[in-house]
Every structure is written in C-alpha cells, then in structure tokens.
DSSP file (Angstrom, degrees, kcal/mol; ACC not computed):
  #  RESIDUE AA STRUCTURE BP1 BP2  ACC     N-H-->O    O-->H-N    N-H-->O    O-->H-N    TCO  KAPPA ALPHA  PHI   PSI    X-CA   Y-CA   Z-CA
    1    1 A X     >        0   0    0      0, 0.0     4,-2.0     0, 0.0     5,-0.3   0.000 360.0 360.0 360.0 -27.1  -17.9   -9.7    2.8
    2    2 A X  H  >  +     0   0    0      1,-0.2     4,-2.8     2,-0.2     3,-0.2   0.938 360.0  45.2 -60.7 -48.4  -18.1  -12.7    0.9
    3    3 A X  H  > S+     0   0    0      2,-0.2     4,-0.7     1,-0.2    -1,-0.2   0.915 111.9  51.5 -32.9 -70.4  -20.3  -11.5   -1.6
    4    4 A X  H  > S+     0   0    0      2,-0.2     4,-2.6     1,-0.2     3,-0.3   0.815 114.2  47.4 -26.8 -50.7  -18.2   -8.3   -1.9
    5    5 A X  H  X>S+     0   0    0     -4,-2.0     4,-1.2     1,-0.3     5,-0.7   0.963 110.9  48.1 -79.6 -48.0  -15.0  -10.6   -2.3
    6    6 A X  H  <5S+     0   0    0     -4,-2.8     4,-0.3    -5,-0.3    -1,-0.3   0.725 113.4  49.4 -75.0  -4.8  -16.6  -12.8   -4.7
    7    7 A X  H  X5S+     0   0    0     -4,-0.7     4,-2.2    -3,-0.3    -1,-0.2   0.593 102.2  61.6 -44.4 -49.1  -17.8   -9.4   -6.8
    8    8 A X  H  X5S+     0   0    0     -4,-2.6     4,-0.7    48,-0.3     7,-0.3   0.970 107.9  41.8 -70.8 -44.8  -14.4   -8.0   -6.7
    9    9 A X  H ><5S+     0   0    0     -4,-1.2     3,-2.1    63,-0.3    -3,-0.1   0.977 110.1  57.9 -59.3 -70.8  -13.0  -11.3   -8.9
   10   10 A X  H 34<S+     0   0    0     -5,-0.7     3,-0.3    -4,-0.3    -1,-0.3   0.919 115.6  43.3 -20.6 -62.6  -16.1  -11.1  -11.2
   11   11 A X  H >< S+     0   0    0     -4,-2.2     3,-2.2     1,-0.2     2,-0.6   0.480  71.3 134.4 -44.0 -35.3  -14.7   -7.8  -11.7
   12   12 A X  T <<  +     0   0    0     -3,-2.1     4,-0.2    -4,-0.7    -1,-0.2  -0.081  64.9  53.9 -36.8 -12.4  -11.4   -7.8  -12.1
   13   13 A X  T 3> S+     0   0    0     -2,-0.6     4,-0.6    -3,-0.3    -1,-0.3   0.476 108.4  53.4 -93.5  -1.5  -10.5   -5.7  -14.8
   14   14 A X  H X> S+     0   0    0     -3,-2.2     4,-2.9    -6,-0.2     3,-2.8   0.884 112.8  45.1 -71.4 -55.9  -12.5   -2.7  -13.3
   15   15 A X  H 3> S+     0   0    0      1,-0.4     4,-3.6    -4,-0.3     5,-0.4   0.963 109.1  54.4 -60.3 -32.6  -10.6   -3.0  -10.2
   16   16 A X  H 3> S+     0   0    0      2,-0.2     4,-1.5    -4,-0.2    -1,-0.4   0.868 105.9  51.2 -58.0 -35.2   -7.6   -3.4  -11.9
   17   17 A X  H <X S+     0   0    0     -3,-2.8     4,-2.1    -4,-0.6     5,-0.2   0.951 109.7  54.0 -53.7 -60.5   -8.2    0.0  -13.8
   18   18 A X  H >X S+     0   0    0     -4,-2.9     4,-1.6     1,-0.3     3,-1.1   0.900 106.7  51.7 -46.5 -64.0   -8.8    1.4  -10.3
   19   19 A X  H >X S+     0   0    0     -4,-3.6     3,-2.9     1,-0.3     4,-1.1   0.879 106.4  51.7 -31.0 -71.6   -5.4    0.1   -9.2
   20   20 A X  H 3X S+     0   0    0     -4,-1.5     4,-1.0    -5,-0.4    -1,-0.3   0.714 112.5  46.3 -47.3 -41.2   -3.7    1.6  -12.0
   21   21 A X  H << S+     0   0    0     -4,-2.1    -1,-0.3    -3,-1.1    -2,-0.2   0.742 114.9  48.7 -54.7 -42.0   -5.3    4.9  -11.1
   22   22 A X  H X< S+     0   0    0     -3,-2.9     3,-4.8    -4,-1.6     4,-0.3   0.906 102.7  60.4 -65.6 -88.3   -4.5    4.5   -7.3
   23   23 A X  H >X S+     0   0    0     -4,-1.1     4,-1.6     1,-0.3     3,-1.3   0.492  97.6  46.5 -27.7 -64.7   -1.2    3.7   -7.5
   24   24 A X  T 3< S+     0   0    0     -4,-1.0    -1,-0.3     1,-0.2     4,-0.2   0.626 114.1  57.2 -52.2  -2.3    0.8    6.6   -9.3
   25   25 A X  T X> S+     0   0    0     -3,-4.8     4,-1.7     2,-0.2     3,-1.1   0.900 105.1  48.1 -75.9 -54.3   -1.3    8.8   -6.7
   26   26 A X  T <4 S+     0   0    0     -3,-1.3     3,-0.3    -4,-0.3    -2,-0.2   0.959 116.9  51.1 -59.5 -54.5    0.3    6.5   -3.6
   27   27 A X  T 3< S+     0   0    0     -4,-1.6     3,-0.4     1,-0.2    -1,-0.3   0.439  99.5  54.4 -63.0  -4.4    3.7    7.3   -5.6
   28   28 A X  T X4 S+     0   0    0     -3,-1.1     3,-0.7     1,-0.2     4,-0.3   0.684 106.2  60.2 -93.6 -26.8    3.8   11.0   -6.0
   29   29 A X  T 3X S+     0   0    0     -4,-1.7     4,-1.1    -3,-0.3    -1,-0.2  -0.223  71.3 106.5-104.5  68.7    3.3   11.1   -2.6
   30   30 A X  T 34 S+     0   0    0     -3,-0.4     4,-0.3     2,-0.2    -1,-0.2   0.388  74.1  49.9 -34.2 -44.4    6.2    9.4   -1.9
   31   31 A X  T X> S+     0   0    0     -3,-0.7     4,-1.4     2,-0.2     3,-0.6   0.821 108.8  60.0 -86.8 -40.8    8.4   12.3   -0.5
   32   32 A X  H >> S+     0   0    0      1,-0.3     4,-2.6    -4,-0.3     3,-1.0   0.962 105.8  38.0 -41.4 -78.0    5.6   13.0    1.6
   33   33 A X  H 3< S+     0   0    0     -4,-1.1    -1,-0.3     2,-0.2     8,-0.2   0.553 118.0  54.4 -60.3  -0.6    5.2    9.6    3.7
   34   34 A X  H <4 S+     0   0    0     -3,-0.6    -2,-0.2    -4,-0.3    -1,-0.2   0.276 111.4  45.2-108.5  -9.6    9.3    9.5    3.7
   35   35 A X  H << S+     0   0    0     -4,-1.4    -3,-0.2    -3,-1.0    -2,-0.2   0.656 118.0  45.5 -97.5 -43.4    9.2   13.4    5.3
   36   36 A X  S  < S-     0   0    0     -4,-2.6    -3,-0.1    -5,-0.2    -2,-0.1   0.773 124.8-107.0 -74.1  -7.3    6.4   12.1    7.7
   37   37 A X     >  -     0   0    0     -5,-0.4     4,-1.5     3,-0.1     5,-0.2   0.096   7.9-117.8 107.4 127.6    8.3    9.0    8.5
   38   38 A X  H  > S+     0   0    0    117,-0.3     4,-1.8     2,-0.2    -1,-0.1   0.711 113.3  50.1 -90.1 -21.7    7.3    6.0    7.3
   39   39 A X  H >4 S+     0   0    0      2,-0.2     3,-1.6     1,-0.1     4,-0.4   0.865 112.0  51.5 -56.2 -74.2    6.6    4.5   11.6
   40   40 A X  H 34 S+     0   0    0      1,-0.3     3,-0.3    -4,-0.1    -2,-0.2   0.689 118.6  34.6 -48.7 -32.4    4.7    7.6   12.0
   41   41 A X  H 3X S+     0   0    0     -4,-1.5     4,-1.9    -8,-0.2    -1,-0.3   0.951  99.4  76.5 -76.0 -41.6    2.4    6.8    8.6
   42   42 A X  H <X S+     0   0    0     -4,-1.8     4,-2.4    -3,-1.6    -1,-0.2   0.694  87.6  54.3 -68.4 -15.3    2.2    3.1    8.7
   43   43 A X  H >> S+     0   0    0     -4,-0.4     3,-1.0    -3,-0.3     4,-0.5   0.692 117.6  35.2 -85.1-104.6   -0.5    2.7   11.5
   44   44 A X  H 3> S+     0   0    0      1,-0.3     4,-3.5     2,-0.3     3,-0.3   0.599 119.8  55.6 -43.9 -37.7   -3.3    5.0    9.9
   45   45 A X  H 3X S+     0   0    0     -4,-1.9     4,-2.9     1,-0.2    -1,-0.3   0.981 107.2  46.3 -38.3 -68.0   -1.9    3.6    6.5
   46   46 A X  H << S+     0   0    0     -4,-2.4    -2,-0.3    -3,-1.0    -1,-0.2   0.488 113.6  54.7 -50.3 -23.6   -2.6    0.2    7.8
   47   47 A X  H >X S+     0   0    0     -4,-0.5     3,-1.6    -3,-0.3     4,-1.3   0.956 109.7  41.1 -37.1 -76.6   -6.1    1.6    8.9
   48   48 A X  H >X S+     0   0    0     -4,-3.5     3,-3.4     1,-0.3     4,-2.7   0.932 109.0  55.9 -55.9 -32.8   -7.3    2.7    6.0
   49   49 A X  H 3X>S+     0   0    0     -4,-2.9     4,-1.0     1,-0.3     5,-0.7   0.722 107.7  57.0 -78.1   6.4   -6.0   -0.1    3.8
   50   50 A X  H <45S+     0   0    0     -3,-1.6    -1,-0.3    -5,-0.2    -2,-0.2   0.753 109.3  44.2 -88.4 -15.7   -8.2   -2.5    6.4
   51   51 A X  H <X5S+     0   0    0     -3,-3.4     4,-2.6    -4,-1.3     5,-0.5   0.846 118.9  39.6 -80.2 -49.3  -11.1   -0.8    5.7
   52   52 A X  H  X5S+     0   0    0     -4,-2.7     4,-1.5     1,-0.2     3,-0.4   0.952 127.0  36.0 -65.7 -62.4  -10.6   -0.6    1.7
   53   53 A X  H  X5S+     0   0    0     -4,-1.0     4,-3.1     1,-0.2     6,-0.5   0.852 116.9  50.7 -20.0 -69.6   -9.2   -4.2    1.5
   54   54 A X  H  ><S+     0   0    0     -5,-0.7     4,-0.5     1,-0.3    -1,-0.2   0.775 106.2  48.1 -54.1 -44.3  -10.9   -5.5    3.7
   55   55 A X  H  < S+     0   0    0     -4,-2.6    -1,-0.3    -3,-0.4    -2,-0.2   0.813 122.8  34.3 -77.2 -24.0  -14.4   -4.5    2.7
   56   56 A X  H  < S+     0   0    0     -4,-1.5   -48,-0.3    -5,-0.5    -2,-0.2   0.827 131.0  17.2-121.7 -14.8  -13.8   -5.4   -0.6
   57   57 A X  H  < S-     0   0    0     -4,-3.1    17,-0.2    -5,-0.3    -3,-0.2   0.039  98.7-110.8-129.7  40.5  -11.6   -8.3   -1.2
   58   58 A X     <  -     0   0    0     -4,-0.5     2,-0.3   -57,-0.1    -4,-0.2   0.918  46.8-148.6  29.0  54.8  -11.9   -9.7    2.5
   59   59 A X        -     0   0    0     -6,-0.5    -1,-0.1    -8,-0.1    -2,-0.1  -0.628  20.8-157.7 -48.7 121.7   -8.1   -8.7    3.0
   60   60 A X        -     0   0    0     -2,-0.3    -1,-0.1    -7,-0.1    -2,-0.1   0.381  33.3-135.0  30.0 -47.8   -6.0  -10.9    5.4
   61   61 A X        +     0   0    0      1,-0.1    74,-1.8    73,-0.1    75,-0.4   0.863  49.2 150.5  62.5  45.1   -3.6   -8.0    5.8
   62   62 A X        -     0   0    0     72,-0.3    72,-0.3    73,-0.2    68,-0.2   0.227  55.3-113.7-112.3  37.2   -0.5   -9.8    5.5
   63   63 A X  S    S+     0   0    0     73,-0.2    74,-0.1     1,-0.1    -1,-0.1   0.445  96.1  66.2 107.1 -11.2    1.4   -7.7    4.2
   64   64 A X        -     0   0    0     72,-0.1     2,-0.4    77,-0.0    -1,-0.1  -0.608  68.2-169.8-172.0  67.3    2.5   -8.5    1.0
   65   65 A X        +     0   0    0     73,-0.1    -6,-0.0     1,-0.1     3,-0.0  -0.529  17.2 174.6 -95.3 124.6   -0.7   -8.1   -0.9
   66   66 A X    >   +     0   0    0     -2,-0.4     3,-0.8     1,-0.1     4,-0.2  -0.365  27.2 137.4-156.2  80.6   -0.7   -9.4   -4.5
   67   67 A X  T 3 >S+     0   0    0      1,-0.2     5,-0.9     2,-0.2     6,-0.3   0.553  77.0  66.4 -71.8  -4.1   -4.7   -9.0   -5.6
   68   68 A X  T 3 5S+     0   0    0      1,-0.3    -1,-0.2     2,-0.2    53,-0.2   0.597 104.4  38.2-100.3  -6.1   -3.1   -7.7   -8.7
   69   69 A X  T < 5S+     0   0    0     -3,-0.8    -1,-0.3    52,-0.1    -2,-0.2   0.617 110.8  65.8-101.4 -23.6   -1.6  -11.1   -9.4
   70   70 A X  T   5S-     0   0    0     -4,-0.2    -2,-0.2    -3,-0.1    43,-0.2  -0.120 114.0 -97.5-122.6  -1.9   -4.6  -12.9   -8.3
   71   71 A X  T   5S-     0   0    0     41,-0.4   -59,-0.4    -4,-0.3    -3,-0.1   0.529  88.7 -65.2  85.2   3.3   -7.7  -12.3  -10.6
   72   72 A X  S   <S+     0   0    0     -5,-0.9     2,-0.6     1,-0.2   -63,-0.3   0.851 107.5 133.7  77.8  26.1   -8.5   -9.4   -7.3
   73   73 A X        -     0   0    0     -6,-0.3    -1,-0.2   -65,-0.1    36,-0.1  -0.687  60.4-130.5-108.8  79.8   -8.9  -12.7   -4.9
   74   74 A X        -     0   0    0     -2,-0.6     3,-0.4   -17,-0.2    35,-0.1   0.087  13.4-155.1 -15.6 125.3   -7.1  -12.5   -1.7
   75   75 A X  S >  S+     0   0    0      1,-0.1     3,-1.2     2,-0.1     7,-0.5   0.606  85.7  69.7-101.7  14.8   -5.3  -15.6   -1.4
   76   76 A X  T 3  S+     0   0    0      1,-0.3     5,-0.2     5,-0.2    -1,-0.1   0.331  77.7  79.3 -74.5   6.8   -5.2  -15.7    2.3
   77   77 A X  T 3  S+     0   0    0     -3,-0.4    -1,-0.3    -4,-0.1     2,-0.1   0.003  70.9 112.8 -93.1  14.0   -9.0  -16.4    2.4
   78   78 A X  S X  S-     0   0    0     -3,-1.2     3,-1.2     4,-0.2    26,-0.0  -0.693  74.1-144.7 -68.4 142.6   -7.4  -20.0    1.5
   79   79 A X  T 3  S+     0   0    0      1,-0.2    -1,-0.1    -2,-0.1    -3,-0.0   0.767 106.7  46.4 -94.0   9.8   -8.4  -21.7    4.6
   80   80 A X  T 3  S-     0   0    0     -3,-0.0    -1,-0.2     2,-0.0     3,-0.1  -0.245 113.4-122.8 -81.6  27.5   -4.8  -23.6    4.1
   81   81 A X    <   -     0   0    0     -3,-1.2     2,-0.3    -5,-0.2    -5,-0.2   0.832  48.6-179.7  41.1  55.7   -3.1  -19.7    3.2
   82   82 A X        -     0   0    0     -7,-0.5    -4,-0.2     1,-0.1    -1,-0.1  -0.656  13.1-173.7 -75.0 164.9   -2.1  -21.5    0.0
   83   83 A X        +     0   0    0     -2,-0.3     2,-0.3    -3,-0.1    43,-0.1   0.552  61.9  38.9-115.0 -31.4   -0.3  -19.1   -2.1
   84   84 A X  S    S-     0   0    0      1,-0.3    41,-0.1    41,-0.1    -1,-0.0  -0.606 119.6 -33.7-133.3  77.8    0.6  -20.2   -5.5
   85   85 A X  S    S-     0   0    0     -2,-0.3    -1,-0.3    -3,-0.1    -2,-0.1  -0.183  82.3 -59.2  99.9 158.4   -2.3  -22.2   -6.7
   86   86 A X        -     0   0    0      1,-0.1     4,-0.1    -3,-0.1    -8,-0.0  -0.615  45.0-125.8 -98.9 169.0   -4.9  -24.5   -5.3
   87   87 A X        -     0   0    0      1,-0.1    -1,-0.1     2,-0.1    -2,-0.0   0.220  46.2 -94.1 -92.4  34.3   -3.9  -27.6   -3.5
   88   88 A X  S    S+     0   0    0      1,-0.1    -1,-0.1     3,-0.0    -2,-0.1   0.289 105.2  92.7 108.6 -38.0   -5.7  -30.3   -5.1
   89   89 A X        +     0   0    0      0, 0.0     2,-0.4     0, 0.0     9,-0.2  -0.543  48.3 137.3-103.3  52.5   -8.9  -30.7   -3.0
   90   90 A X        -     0   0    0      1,-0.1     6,-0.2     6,-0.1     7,-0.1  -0.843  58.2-128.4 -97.7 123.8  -11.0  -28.1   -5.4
   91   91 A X        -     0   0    0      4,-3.6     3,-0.2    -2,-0.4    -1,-0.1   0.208  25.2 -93.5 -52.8-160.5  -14.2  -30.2   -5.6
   92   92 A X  S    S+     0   0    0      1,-0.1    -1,-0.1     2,-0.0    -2,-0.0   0.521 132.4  45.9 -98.7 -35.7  -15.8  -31.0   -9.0
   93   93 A X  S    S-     0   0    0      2,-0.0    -2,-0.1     0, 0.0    -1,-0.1  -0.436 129.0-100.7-122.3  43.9  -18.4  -27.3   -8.6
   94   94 A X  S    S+     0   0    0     -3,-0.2    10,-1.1     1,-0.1    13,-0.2   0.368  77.6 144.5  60.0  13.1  -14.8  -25.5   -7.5
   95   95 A X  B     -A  103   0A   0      8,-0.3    -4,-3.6     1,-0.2     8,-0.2  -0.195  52.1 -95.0 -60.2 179.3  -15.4  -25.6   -4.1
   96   96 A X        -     0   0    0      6,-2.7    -1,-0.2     3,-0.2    -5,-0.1  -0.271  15.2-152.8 -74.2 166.0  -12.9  -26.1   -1.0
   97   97 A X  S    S+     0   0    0     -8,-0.2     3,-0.3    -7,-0.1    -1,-0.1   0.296 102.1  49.1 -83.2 -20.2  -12.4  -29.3    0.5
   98   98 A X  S    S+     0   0    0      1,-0.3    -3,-0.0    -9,-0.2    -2,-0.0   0.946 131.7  18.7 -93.3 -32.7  -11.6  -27.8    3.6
   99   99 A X  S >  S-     0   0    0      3,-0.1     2,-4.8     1,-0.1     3,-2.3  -0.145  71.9-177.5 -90.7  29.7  -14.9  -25.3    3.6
  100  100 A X  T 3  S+     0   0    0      1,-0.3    -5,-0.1    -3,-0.3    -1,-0.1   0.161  84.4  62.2 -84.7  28.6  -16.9  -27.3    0.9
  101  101 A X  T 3  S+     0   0    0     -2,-4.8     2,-0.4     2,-0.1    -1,-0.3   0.375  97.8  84.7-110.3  -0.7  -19.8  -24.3    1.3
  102  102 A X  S <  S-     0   0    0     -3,-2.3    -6,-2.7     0, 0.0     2,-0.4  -0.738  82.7-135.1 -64.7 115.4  -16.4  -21.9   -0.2
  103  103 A X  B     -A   95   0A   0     -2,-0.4    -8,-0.3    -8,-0.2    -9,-0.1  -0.694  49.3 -89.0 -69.3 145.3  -15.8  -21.7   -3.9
  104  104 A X     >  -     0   0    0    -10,-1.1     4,-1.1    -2,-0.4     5,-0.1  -0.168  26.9-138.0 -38.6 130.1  -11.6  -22.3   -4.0
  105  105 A X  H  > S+     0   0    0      2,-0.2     4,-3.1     3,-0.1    -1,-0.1   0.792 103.5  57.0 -68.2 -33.1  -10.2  -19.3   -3.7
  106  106 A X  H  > S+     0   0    0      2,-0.3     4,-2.4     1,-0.2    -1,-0.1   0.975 106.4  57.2 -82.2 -62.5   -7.4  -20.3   -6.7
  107  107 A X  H  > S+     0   0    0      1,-0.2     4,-1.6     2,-0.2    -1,-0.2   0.830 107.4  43.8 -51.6 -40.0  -10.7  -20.9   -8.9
  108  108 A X  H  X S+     0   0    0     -4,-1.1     4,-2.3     1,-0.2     5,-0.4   0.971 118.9  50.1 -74.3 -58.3  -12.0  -17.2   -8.3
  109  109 A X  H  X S+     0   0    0     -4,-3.1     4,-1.3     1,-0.2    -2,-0.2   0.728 107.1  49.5  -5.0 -80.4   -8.3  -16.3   -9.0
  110  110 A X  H >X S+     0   0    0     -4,-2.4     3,-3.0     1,-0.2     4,-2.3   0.895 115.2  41.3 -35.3 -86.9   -8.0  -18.1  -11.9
  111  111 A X  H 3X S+     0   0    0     -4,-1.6     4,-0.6     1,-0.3    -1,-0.2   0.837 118.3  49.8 -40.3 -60.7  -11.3  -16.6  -13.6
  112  112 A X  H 3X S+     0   0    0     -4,-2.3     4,-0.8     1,-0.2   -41,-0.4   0.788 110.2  45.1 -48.9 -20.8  -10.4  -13.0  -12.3
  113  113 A X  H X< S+     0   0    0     -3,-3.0     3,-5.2    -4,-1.3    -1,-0.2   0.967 103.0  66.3 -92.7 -46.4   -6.9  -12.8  -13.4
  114  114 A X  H 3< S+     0   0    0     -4,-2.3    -1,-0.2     1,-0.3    -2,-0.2   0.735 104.1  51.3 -49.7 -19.7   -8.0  -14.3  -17.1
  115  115 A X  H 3< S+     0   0    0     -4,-0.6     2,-0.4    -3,-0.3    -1,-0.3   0.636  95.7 102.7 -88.8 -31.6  -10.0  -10.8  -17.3
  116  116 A X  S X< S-     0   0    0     -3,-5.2     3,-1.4    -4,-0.8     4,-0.1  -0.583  77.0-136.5 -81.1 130.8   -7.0   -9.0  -16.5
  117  117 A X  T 3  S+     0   0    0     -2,-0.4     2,-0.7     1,-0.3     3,-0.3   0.879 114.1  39.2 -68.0 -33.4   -4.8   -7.0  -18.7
  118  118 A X  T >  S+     0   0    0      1,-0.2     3,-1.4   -50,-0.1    -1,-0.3  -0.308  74.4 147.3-125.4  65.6   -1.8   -8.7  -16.7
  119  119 A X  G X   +     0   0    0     -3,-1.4     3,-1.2    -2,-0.7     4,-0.3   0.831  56.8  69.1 -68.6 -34.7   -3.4  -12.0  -16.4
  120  120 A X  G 3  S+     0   0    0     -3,-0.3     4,-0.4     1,-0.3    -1,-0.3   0.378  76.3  74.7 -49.9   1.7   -0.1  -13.8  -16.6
  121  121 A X  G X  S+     0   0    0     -3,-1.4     3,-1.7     2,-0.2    -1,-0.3   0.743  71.8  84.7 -86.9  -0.8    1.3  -12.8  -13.3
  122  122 A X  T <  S+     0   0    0     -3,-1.2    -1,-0.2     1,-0.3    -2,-0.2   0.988  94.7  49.6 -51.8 -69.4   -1.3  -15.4  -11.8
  123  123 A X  T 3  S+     0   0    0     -4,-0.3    -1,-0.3     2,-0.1    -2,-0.2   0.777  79.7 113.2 -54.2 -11.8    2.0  -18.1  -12.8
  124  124 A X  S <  S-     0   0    0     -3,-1.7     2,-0.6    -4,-0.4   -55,-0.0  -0.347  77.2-127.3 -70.0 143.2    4.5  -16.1  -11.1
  125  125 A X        -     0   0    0    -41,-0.1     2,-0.3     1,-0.0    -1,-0.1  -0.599  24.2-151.6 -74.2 118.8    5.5  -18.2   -8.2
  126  126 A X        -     0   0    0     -2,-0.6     2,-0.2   -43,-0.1     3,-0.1  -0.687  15.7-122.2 -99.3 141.8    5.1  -16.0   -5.1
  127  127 A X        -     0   0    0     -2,-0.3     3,-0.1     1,-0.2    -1,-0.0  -0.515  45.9 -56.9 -99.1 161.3    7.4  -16.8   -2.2
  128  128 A X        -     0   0    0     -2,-0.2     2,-0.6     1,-0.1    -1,-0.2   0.460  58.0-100.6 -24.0 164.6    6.3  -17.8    1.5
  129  129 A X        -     0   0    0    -48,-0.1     2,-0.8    -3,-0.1     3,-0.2  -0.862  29.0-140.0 -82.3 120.4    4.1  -15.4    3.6
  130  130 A X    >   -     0   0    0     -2,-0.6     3,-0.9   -68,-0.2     4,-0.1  -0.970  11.5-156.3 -74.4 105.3    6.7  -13.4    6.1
  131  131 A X  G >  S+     0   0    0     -2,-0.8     3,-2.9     1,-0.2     2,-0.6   0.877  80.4  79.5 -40.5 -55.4    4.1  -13.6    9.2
  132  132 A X  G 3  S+     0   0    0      1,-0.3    -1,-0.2    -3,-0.2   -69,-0.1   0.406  90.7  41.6 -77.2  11.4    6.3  -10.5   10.3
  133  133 A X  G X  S+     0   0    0     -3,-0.9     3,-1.7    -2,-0.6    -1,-0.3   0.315  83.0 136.6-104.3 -25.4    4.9   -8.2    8.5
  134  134 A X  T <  S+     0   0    0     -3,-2.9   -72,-0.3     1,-0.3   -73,-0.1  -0.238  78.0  16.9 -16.5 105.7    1.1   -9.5    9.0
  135  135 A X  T 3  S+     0   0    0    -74,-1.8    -1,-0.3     1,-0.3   -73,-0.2   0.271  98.2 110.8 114.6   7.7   -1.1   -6.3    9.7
  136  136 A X  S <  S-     0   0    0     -3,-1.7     2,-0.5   -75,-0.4    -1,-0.3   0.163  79.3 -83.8 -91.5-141.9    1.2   -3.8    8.4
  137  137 A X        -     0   0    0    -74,-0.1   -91,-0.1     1,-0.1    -1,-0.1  -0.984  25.1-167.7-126.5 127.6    0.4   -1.7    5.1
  138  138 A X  S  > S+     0   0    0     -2,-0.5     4,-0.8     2,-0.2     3,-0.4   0.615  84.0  72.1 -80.8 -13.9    1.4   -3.3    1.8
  139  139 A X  H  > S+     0   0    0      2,-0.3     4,-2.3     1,-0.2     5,-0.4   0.914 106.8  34.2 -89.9 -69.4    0.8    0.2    0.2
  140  140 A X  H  4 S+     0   0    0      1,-0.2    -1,-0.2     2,-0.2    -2,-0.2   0.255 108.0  61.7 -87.9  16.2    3.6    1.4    1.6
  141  141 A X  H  > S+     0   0    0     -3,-0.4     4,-1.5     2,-0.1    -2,-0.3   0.478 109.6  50.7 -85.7 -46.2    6.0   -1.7    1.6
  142  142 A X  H >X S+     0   0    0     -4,-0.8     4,-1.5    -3,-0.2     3,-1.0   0.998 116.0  39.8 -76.0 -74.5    5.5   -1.4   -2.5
  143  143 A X  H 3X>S+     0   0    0     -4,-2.3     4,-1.2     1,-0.3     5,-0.5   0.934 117.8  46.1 -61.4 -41.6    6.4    2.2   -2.4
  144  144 A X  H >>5S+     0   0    0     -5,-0.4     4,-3.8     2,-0.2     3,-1.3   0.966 110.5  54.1 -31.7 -57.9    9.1    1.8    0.1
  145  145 A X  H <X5S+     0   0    0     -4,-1.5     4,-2.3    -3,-1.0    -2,-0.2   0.874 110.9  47.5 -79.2 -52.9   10.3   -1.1   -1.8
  146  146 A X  H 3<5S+     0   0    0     -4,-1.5     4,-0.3     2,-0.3    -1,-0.3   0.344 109.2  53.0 -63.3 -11.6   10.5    1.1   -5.1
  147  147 A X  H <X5S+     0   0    0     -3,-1.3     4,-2.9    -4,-1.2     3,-0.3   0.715 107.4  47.9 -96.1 -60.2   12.1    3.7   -3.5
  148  148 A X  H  X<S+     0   0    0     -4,-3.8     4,-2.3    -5,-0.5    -2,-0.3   0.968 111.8  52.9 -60.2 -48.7   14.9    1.6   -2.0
  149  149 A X  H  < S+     0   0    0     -4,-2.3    -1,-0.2     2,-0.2    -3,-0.1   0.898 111.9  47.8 -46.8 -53.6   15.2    0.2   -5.5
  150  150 A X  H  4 S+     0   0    0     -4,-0.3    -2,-0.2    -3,-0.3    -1,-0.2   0.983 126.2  19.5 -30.9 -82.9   15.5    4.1   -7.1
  151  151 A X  H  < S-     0   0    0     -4,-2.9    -2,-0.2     2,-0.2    -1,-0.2   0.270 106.5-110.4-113.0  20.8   18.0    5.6   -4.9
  152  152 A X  S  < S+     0   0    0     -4,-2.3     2,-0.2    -5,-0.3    -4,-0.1   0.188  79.2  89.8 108.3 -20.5   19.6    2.8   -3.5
  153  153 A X  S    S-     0   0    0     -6,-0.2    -2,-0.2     1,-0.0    -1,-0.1  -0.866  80.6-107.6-127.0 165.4   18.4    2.9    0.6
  154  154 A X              0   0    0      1,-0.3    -6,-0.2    -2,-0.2    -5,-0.1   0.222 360.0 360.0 -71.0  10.4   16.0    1.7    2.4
  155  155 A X              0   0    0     -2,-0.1    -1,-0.3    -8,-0.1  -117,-0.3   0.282 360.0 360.0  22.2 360.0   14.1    5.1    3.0
C-alpha cells in the first residue's frame, strides 16, 4: 500500500481529475441515498470507500477525508495524525522522525498538492480530527453536508 500511496501523490492531478469526475456522480445521486436512508447506506458506503481509499492512498478512514487538500496524501498516515502541516522532525531526505524509513507525509503533500489545479487548499487550516466519526463514509458526510447547506436540514 505504500507504494500505491506514494504513486497516488506523484499523481495528483490525475487523481484529482478523477475526483472531479466522481464527485457530481456521488451528487446526482443524492435523492437516492436520502430515499434509502442515509443509516441504511452508510455501512456498504463505508465498505466500498475502504476498499477505494484504502487501496490507494492508504486511507485512515476518519471521516473527514481531505486528499483533495493534501497533494492526494492521507494525512492520518502521519504517525503523530498531524493535520495541518509537518511538525518539525522532517529529516534533511524528507523523511519522518518518528518512522525515519517513511518519507513525511506533509512532504508528499506538499509536492502533490503543487501539481494540483487547487493547490492552495494545502494552507487551509483544517480543524481537529472528530474521532466520532472514525470509520464512517466521508462520501456521504460531503454530500450530506451540502445538502443540509441547500435546503436548510440535516437530511
């Protein structure tokens, strides 16, 4: 999976395409998961997106997934679950300190996002992990979340 993850970053404006492609697909069916229920979808949601995540940017699953900010680099493969940047102990050849046979997660970041048509969201400051959402589907927390925004409830 390391390989994979450290592919996807390399990558990052393909995958980024892909996103862009995905996503208004996840949002036209919108009425669809909000007719099945959004309980009854989110465990097979949460499935698939542990296989597609997972297999390719060694997803975390916590919940609140923003490879699209990130150069396509999980940053919960930090092995301190830093979040906004690295902390300081990036070696001199951009490895961890805490893993020093891991390149820095922040470093693949960095380089991926620079590739990306919306390389600047790398600075937005991203707020704490809510743990209580850990393992759920982010897929459908973003459309959710866009929905509530829309028409005003929390579908």
């Amino acid at each position: 999976m390391y390989s994979l993850r450290l592919l996807a970053s390399k990558n990052a404006r393909v995958f980024e395409i892909a996103y862009n492609l995905f996503d208004p697909i996840v949002r036209v069916l919108a009425p669809l998961w909000r007719g099945i229920g959004y309980a009854r979808i989110e465990k097979p949601f949460a499935v698939f997106e542990v296989w597609s995540k997972g297999l390719m940017f060694d997803c975390q699953m916590c919940g609140k997934c923003i490879l699209s900010s990130t150069g396509m680099s999980c940053p919960m493969n930090c092995p301190k679950n830093i979040r906004n940047g690295p902390c300081g102990g990036v070696k001199a050849n951009g490895n961890c300190e805490v893993d020093p046979d891991m390149r820095c997660v922040w470093v693949d970041a960095w380089a991926g996002s620079q590739q990306m048509k919306g390389g600047d969201k790398i600075k937005t400051i991203q707020p704490p992990v809510d743990y209580s959402i850990q393992g759920t589907s982010a897929w459908l927390r973003h459309v959710r979340g866009d929905l509530a925004a829309k028409d005003g409830n929390g579908a």
